[in-house]
LOLO-940807 format. One record per residue (C-alpha): residue number from 0; residue in three letters; x, y, z. Coordinates in steps of 0.1 Angstrom, whole numbers, plus 5000, padded with zeros to 4 digits. Example, Ala and Ser with C-alpha at 12.3 -4.5 7.8 and 13.67 -1.06 7.14 Angstrom:
# residues 2
[r 0, "ALA", [5123, 4955, 5078]]
[r 1, "SER", [5137, 4989, 5071]]
END
This chain:
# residues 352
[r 0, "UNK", [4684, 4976, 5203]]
[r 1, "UNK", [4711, 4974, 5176]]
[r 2, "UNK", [4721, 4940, 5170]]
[r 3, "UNK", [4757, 4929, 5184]]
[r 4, "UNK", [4782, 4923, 5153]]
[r 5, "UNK", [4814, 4903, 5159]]
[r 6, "UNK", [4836, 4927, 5161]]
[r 7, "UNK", [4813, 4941, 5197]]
[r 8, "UNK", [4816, 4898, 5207]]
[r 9, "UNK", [4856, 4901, 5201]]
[r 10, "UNK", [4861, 4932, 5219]]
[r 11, "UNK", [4842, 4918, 5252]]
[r 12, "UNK", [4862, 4888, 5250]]
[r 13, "UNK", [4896, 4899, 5243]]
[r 14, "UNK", [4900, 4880, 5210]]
[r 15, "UNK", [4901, 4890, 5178]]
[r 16, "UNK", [4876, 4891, 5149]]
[r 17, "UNK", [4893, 4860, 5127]]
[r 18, "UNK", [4891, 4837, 5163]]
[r 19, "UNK", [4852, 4847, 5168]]
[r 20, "UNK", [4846, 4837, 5130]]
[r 21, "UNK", [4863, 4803, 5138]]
[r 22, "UNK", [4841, 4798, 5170]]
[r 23, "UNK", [4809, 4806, 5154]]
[r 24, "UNK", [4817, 4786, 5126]]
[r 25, "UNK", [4829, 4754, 5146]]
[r 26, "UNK", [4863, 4755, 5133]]
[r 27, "UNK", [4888, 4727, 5151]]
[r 28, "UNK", [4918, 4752, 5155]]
[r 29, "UNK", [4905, 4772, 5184]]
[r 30, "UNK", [4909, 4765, 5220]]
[r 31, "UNK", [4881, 4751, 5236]]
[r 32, "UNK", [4875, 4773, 5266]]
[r 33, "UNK", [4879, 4803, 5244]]
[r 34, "UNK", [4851, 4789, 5221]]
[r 35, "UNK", [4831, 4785, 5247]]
[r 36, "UNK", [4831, 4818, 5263]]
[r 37, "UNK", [4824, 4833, 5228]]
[r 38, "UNK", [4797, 4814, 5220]]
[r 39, "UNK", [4779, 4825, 5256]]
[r 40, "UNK", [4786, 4859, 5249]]
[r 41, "UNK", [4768, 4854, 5214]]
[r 42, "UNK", [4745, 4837, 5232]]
[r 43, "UNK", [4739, 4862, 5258]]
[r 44, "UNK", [4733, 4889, 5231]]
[r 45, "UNK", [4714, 4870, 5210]]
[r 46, "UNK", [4737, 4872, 5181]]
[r 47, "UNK", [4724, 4857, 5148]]
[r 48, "UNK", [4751, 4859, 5116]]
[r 49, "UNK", [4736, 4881, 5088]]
[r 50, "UNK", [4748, 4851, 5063]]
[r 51, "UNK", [4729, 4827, 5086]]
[r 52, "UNK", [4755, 4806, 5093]]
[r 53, "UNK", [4762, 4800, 5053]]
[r 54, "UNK", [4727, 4790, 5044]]
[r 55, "UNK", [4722, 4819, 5021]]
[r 56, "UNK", [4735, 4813, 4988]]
[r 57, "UNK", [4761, 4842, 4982]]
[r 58, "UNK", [4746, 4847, 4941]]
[r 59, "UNK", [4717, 4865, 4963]]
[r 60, "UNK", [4743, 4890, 4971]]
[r 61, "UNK", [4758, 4913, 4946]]
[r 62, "UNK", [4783, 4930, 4971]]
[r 63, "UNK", [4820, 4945, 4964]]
[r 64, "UNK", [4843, 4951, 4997]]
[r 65, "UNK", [4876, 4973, 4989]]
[r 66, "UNK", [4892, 4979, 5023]]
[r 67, "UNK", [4918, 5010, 5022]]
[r 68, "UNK", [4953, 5004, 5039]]
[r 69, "UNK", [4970, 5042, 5037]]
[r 70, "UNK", [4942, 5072, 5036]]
[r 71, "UNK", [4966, 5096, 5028]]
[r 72, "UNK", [4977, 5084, 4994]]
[r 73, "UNK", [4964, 5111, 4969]]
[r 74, "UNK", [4969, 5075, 4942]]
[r 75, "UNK", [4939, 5057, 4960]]
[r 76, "UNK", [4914, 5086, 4950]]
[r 77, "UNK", [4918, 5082, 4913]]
[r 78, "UNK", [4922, 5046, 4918]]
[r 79, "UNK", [4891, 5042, 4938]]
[r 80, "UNK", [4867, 5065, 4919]]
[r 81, "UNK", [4871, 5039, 4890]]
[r 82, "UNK", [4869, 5010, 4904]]
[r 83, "UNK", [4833, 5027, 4917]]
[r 84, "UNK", [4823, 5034, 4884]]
[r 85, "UNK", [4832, 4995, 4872]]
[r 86, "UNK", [4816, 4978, 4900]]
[r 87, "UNK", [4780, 5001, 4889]]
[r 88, "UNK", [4787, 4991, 4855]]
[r 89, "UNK", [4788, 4955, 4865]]
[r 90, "UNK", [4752, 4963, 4887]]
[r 91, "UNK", [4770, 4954, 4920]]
[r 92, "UNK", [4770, 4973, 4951]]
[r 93, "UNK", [4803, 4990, 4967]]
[r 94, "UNK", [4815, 4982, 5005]]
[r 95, "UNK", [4843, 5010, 5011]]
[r 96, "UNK", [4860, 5005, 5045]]
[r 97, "UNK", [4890, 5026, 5055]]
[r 98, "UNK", [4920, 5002, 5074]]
[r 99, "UNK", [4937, 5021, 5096]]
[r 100, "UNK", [4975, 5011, 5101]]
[r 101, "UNK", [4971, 4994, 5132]]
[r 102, "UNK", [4941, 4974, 5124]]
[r 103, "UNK", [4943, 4937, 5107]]
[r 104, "UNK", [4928, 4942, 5073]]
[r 105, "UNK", [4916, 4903, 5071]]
[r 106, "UNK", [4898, 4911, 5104]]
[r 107, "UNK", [4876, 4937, 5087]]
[r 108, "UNK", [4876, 4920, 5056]]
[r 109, "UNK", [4858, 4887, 5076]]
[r 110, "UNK", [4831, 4903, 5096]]
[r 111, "UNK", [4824, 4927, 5062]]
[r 112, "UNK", [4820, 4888, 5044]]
[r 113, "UNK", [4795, 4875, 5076]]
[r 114, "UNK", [4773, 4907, 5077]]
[r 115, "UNK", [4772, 4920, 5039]]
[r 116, "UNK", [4771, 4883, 5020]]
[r 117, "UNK", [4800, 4899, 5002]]
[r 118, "UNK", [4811, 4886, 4965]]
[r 119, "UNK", [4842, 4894, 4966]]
[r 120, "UNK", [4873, 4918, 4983]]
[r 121, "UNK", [4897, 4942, 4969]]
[r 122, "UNK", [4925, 4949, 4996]]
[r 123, "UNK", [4942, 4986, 4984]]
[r 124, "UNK", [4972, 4992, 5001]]
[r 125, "UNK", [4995, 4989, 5030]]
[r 126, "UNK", [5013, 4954, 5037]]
[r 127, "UNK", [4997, 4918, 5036]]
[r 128, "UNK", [5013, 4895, 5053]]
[r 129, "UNK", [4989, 4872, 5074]]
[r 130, "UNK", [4990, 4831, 5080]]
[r 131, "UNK", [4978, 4806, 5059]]
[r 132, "UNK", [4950, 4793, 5080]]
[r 133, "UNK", [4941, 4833, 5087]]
[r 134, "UNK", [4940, 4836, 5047]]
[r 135, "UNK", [4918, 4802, 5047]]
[r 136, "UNK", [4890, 4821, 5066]]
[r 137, "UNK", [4880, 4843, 5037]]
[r 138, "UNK", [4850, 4826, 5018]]
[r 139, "UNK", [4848, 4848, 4984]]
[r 140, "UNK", [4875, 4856, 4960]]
[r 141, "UNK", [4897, 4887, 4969]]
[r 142, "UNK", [4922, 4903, 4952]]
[r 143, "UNK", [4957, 4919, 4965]]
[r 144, "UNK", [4961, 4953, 4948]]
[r 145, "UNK", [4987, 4980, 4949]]
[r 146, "UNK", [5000, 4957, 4979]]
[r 147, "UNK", [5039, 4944, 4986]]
[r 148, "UNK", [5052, 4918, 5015]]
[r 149, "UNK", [5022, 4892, 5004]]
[r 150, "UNK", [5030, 4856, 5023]]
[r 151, "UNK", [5048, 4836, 5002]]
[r 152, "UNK", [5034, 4808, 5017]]
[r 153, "UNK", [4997, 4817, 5004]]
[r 154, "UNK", [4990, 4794, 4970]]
[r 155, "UNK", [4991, 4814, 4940]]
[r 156, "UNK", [4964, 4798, 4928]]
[r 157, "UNK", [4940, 4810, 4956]]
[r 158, "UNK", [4940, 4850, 4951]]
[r 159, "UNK", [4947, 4876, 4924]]
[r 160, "UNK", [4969, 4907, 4924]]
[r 161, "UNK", [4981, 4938, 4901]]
[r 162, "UNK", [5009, 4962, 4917]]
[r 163, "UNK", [5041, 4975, 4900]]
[r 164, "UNK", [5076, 4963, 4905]]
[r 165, "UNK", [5085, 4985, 4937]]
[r 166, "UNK", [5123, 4969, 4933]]
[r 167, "UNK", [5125, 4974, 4894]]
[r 168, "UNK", [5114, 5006, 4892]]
[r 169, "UNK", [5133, 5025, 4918]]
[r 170, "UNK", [5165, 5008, 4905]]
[r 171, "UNK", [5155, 5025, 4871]]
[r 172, "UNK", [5148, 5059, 4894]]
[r 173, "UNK", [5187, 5056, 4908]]
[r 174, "UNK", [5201, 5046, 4883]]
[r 175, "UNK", [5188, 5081, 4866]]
[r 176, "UNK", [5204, 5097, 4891]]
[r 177, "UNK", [5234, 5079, 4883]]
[r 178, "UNK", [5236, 5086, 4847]]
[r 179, "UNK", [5230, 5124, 4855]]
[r 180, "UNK", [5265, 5120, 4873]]
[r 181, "UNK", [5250, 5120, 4910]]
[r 182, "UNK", [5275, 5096, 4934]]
[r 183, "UNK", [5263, 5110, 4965]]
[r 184, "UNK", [5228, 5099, 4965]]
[r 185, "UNK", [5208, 5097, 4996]]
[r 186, "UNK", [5175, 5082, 5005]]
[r 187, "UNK", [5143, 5089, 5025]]
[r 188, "UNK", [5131, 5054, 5032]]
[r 189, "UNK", [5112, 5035, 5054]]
[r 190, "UNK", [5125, 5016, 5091]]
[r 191, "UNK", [5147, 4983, 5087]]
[r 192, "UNK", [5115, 4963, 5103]]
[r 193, "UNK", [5089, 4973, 5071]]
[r 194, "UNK", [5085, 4948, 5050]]
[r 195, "UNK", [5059, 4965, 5023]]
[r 196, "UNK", [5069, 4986, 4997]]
[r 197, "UNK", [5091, 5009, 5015]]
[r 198, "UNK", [5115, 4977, 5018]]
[r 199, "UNK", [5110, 4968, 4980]]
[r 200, "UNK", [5121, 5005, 4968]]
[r 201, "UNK", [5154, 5007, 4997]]
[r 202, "UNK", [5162, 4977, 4980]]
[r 203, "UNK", [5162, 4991, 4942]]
[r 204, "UNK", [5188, 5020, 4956]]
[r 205, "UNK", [5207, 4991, 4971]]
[r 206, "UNK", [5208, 4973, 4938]]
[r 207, "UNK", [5214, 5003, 4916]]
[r 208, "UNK", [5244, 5018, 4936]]
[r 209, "UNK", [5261, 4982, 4934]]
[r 210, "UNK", [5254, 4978, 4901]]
[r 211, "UNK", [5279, 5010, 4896]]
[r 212, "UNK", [5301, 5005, 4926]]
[r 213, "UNK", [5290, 5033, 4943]]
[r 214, "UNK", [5295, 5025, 4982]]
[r 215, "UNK", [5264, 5024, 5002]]
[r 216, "UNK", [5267, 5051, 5031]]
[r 217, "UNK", [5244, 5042, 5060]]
[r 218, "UNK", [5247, 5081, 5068]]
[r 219, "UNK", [5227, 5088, 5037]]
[r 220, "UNK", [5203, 5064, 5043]]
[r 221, "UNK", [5169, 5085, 5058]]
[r 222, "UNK", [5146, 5066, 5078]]
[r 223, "UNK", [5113, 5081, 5087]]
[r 224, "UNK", [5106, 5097, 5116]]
[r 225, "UNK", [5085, 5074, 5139]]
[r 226, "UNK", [5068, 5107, 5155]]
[r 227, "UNK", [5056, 5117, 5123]]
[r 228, "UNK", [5027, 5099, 5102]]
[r 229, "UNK", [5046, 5073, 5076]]
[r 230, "UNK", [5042, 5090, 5041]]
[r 231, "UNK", [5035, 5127, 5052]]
[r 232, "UNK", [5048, 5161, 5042]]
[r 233, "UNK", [5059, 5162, 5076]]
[r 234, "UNK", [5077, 5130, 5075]]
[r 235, "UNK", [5100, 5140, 5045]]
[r 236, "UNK", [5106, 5172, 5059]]
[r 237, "UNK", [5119, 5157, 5092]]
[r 238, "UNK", [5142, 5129, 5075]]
[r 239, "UNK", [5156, 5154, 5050]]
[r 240, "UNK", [5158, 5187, 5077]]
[r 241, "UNK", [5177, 5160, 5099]]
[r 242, "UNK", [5202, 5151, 5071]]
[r 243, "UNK", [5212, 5186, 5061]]
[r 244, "UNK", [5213, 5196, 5100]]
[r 245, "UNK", [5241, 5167, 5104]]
[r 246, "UNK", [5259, 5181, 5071]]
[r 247, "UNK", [5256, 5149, 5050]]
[r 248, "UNK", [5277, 5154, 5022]]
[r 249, "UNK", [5251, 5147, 4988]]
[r 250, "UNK", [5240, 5159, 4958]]
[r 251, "UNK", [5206, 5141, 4949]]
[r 252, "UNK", [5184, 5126, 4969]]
[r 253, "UNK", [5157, 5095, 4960]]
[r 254, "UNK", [5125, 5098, 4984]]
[r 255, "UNK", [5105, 5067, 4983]]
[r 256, "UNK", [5069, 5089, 4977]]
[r 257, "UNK", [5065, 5120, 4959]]
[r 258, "UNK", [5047, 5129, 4992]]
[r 259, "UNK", [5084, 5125, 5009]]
[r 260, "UNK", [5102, 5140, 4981]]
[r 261, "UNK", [5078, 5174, 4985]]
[r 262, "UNK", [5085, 5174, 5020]]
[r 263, "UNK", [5124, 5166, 5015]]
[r 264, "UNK", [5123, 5193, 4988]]
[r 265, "UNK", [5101, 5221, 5017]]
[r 266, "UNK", [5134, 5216, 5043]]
[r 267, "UNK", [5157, 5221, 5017]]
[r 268, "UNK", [5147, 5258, 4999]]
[r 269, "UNK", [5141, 5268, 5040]]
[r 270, "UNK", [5178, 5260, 5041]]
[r 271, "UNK", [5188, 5286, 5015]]
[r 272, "UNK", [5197, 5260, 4991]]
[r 273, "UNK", [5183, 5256, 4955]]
[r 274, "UNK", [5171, 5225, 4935]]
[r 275, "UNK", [5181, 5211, 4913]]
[r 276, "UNK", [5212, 5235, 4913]]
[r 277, "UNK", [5223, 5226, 4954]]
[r 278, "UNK", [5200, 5189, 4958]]
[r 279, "UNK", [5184, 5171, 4930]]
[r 280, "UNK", [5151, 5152, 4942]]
[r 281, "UNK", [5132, 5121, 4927]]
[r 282, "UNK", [5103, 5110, 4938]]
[r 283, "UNK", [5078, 5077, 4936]]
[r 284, "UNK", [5044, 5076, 4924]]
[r 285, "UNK", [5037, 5105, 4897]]
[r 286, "UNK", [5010, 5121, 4921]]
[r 287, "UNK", [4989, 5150, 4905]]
[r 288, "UNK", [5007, 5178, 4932]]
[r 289, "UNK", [5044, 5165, 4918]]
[r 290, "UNK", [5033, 5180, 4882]]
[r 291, "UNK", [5021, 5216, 4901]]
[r 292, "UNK", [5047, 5217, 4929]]
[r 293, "UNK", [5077, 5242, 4922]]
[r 294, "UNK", [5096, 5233, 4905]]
[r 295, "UNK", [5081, 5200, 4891]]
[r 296, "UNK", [5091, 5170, 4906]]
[r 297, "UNK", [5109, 5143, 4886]]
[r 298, "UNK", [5094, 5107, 4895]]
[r 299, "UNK", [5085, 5073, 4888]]
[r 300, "UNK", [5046, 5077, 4878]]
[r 301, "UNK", [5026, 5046, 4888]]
[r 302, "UNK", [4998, 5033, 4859]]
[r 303, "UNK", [4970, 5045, 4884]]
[r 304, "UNK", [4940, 5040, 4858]]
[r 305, "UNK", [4953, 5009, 4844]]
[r 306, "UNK", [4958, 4992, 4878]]
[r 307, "UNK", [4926, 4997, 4892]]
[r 308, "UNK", [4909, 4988, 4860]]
[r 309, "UNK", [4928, 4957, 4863]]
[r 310, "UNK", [4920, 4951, 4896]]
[r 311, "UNK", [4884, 4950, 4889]]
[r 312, "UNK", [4885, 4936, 4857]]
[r 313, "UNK", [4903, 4904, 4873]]
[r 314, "UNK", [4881, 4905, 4904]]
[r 315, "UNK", [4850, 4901, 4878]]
[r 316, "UNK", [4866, 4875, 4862]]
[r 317, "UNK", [4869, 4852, 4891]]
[r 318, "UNK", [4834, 4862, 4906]]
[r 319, "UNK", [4821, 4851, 4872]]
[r 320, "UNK", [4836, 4823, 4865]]
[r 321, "UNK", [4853, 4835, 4833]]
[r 322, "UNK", [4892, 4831, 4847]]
[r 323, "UNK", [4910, 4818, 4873]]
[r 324, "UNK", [4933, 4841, 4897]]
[r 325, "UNK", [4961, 4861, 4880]]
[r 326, "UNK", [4986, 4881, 4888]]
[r 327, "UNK", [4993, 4912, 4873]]
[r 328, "UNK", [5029, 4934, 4871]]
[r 329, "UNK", [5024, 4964, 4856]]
[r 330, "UNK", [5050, 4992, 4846]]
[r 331, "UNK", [5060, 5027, 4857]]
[r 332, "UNK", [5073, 5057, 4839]]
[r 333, "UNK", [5101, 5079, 4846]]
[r 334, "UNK", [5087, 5113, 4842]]
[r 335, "UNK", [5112, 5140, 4844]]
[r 336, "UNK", [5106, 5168, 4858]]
[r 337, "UNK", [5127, 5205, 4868]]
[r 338, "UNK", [5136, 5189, 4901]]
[r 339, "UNK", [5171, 5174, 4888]]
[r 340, "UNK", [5197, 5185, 4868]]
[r 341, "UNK", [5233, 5169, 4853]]
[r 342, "UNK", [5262, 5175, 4876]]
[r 343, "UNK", [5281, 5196, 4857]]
[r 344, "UNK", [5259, 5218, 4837]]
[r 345, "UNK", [5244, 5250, 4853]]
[r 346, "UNK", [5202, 5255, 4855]]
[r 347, "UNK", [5199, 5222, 4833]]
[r 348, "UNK", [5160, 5215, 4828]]
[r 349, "UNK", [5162, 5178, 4816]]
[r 350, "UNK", [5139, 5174, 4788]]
[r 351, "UNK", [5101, 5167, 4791]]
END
């Protein structure tokens, strides 16, 4: 019979994986009756942890977790086939678990630590914003990559990170638009309630079109479409096809993905209308397809190679001994593309 995990305890007792770890464990912070029915279900299946019950040193393991928060961003393929390649060079072994959007990445990442011995945990992606005694329960050192809306309340001094300036760099991607004579500059963003990056770029338009007085028009403002999946084709054709439906009056728009800014750019040519000559579009990311789609896409490219060989490189540092935690803000680049123009000028390709 295959052993019972945690994850199978939590399930039949309606708790989740973090509260089972804390049972097993004899944490304080856990009601008593609630321990007590988890430790008779473990009981009851003879569970036994894999790290039995921290006895094993964890030098005997030689284990990498990276859990993946958003499997649809094209970015986490390039990103994760060399970080790969760095944790072989380094003779560990690679734990690659895929977080889907409604499941609680520190969850996964603690019954990955009690059955695998793991060394340490790269979270990719998505939104971390957990409590600090949830935080407490991870044993190994784990770093935050690619990753917005971290708890401020989380000591510094207790995890890593490397991501970009989401806020910086889509003020710099508005206030191109700006200087290319674009007023009328609408937005395909996330909901009010997100607090990951989607909230970090909405804010860079907000600070960009104060910055130049330009008045903030909630009409132009896109949220996605909750039917659709967040960061899809789909999604950016909805937001923009809803926008030119209502007869928004705008000349560029700045869609928080490239992924959005394709789909934005889709509903608009099936509309008749041309870009950059009718809508300029700017994207966020600098995915491969933004180079190949027609025409090219002008966006902010993300340092894909240099942040995950950051990541790692940190990670290893920690694991090793060599460092403590740091915390990495890298750059992006404004790559222009065919998909915007100067208002003013006819069929104006802005230089490469």
């Amino acid at each position: 019979m295959e052993q019972i995990t945690i994850k199978d305890i939590a399930k039949i007792c309606g708790v989740g994986v973090s509260t089972v770890s804390r049972a097993i464990n004899n944490h304080s912070d856990i009601n008593q009756e609630t321990k007590e029915k988890i430790l008779q279900v473990a009981k009851e299946h003879n569970y036994v942890p894999n790290s039995s019950a921290r006895n094993l040193k964890r030098y005997d393991s030689k284990t990498i977790a990276i859990l993946v928060k958003g499997m649809t961003n094209p970015l986490f393929g390039t990103m994760l086939t060399i970080m790969e390649e760095e944790i072989k060079r380094n003779k560990y072994a690679l734990v690659l678990r895929y977080v889907k959007a409604n499941q609680d990445e520190v969850d996964v990442a603690i019954e990955l630590e009690n059955e695998r011995h793991l060394r340490g945990i790269v979270f990719l992606g998505g939104l971390f914003s957990h409590s600090v005694e949830k935080i407490g329960l991870l044993g190994v050192p784990y770093i935050i990559s690619t990753v917005s809306g971290i708890t401020q309340e989380i000591d510094r001094n207790t995890y890593s990170s490397v991501a970009v300036d989401d806020r910086k760099e889509s003020f710099k991607a508005v206030e191109y638009l700006i200087k290319q004579g674009h007023k009328k500059i609408a937005i395909i963003t996330t909901s009010e309630v997100d607090q990951s990056i989607g909230s970090l770029r909405l804010e860079g338009y907000y600070s960009a079109l104060r910055k130049y007085d330009i008045p903030i028009r909630e009409s132009l403002i896109g949220k996605m479409d909750e039917k659709c999946m967040e960061y899809s084709y789909e999604n950016g054709y909805a937001v923009m096809k809803e926008l030119l439906e209502r007869g928004e009056d705008f000349t560029a728009v700045f869609a928080i993905s490239d992924i959005l800014a394709i789909g934005a750019s889709r509903a608009i040519v099936e509309t008749g209308k041309r870009i950059p000559e009718d809508y300029s579009v700017v994207g966020f990311d600098g995915i491969d397809m933004a180079g190949y789609y027609n025409p090219s896409l002008t966006t902010m490219s993300q340092p894909v190679k240099e942040l995950a060989y950051e990541t790692i490189h940190i990670l290893f540092d920690v694991i090793k001994g060599k460092s403590g935690h740091k915390h990495e803000v890298l750059g992006a680049d404004l790559t222009i593309g065919e998909s915007t123009r100067m208002l003013g000028e006819s069929a104006v390709c802005i230089g490469k």
